[in-house]
ZAMARGU-4260 file (C-alpha; in steps of 0.2 Angstrom, whole numbers, plus 5000, padded with zeros to 4 digits):
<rodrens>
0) 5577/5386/5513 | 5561/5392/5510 | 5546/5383/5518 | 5531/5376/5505 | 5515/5384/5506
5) 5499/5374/5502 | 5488/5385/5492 | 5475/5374/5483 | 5465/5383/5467 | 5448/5381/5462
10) 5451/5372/5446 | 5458/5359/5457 | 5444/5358/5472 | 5432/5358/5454 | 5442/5343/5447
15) 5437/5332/5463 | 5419/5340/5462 | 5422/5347/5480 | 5418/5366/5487 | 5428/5374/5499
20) 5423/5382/5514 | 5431/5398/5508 | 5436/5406/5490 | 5455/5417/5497 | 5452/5431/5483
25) 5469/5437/5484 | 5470/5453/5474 | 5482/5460/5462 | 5489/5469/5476 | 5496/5452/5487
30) 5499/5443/5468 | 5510/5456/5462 | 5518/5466/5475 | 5533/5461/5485 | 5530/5469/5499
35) 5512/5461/5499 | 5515/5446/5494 | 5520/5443/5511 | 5506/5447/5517 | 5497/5435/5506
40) 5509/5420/5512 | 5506/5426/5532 | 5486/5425/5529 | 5486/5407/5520 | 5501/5402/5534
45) 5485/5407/5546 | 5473/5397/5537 | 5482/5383/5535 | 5487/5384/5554 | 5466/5385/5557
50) 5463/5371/5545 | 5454/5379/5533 | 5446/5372/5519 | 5450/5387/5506 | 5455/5390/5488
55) 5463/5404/5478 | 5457/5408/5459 | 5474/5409/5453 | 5477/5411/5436 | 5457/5416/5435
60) 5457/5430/5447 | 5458/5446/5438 | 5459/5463/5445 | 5442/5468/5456 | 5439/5484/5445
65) 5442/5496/5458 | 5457/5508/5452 | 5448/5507/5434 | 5430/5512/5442 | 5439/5526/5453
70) 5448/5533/5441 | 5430/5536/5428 | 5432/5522/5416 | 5417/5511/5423 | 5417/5501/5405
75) 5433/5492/5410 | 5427/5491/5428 | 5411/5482/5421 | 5420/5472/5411 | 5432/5468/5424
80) 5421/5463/5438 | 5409/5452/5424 | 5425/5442/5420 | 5426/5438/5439 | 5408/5437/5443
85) 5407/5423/5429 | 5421/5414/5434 | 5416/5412/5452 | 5397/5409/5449 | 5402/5393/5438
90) 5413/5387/5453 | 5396/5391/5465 | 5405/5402/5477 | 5397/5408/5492 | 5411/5416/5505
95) 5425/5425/5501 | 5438/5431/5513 | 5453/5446/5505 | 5466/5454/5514 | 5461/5471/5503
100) 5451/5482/5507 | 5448/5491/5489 | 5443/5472/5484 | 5432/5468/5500 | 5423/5484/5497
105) 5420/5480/5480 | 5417/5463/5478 | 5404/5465/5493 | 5394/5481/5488 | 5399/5484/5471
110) 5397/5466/5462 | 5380/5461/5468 | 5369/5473/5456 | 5380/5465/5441 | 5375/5448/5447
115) 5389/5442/5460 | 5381/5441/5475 | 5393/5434/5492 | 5395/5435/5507 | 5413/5442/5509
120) 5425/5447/5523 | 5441/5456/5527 | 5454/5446/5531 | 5451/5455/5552 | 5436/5450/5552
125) 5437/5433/5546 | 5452/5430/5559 | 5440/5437/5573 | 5427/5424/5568 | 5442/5410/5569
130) 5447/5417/5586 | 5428/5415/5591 | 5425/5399/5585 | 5442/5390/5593 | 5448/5388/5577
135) 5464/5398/5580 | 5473/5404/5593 | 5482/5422/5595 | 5495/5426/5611 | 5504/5442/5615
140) 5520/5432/5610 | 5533/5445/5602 | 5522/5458/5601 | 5517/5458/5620 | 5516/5475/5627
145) 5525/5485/5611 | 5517/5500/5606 | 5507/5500/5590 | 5496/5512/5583 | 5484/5506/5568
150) 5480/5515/5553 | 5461/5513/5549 | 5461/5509/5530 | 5448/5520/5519 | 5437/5506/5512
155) 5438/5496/5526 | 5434/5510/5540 | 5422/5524/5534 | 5417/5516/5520 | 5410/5500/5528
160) 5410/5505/5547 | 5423/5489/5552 | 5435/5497/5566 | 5434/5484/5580 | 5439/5469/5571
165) 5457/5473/5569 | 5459/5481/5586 | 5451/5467/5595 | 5465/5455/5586 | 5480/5467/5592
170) 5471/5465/5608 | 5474/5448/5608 | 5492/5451/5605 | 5493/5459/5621 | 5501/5475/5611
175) 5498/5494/5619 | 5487/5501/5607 | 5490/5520/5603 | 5477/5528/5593 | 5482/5541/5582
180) 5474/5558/5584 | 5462/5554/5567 | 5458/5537/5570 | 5441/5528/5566 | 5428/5537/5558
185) 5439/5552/5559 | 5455/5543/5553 | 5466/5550/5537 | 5467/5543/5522 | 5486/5536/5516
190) 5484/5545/5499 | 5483/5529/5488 | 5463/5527/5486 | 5455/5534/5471 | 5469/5527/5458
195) 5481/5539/5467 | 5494/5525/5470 | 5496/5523/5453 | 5499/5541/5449 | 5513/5554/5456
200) 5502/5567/5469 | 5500/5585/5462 | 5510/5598/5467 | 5509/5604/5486 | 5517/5607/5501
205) 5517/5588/5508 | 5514/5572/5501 | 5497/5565/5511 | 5507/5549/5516 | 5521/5559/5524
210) 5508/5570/5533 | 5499/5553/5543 | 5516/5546/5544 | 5519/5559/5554 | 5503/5558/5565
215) 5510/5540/5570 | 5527/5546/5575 | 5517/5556/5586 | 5512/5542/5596 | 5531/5536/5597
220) 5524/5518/5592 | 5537/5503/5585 | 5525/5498/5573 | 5513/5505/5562 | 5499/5492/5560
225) 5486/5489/5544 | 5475/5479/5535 | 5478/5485/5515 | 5493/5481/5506 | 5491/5498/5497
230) 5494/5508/5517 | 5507/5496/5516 | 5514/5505/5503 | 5508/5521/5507 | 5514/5521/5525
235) 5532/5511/5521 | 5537/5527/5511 | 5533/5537/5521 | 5541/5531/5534 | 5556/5527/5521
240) 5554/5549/5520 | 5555/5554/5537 | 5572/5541/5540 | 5562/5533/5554 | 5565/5514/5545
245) 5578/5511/5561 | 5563/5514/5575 | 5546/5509/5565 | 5541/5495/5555 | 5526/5494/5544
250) 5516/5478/5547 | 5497/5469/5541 | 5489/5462/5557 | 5491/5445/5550 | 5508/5445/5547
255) 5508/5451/5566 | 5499/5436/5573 | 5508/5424/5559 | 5525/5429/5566 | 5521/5432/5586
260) 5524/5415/5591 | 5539/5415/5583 | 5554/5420/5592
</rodrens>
């Protein structure tokens, strides 16, 4: 049987005319998705396990406005990211924690010139700040000494210079970190920024997820580890194409710490 989540929305915290600490903007991504649904139930499993004060839009949230704004129609992405910004300036939100990158980037540096101005964090770096505070605690557990190598997401790494915040979590899982050879500000992108998720690639000689699938088998690691449900993607077929699913796994860094304890 499948265990209850607790995920309380903002209508609900405005009904008893109380705030939370933290607004989860979830993203269409971790609403939609399989795959990164669990992702989004491993994150508020987290939260709930740090007794966190946090509320989710629901029904409310709408897309971000980033694949319309990458892919040249910045009318809908205006209209898109108005829709939010007035939706969460009625509820008074201040902090906003997502475990996308495409909607960390863009609700933080994108949504303040249109009048929606947060603080807002990645889900690694919002966890980091739990670990510092005493808030939560993350063991080795299951993980302990495995070797994993992390794929730097776009908007995450080059975009807005974050790499130590997941590293220093898989660190706390006792894991033996193999970097990639493009890794940081040199690291490859998975192919599905820009819109291109949503689209087939154009004709080539390899498909760009295939390629940094490849530059992870290299390091002979058990798990490929990440922090956007759209490298999720990327990286899970690719590893689905090279016939590796039998020696690597594909996994967000909070669905790592959720499950290390568990045995």
């Amino acid at each position: 049987m499948e265990e209850t989540i607790k995920v309380p929305t903002m209508a609900e915290y405005a009904a008893q005319g109380k705030q939370p600490e933290v607004l989860f903007f979830v993203g269409c991504a971790g609403s939609f998705d399989d795959r990164a649904k669990k992702i989004t139930k491993a994150f508020v499993k987290l939260l709930n396990k740090a007794n966190i004060d946090f509320a989710v839009l629901g029904t409310e949230e709408g897309c971000n406005g980033d694949p319309a704004k990458r892919a040249g129609n910045e009318f809908l992405f205006q209209m898109q990211a108005m829709m939010n910004i007035e939706t969460m300036n009625a509820y008074g939100i201040k902090k906003i924690v997502t475990a996308c990158p495409h909607c960390f980037n863009t609700l933080g540096n994108e949504y303040p010139e249109l009048g929606g101005k947060y603080e807002v964090l990645h889900h690694t770096q919002f966890l980091k700040s739990l670990l510092k505070e005493g808030r939560l605690k993350v063991e080795g557990g299951k993980f302990k000494g495995k070797k994993i190598t992390f794929h730097d997401p776009c908007y995450l790494g080059r975009a807005n210079n974050e790499y130590e915040a997941p590293r220093e979590l898989l660190e706390k899982l006792e894991v033996e970190l193999i970097e990639m050879r493009r890794n940081k500000r040199h690291g490859m992108c998975c192919g599905a920024g820009g819109a291109q998720v949503f689209k087939e690639p154009e004709p080539g000689t390899m498909d760009v997820n295939v390629k940094r699938t490849e530059h992870a088998m290299e390091t002979n690691s058990e798990i490929i580890a990440t922090g956007c449900p759209f490298c999720m993607m990327m990286m899970t077929d690719g590893v689905k194409a090279k016939n590796v699913e039998s020696s690597m796994e594909v996994m967000d860094i909070a669905e790592m710490i959720a499950q290390a304890d568990e045995l």
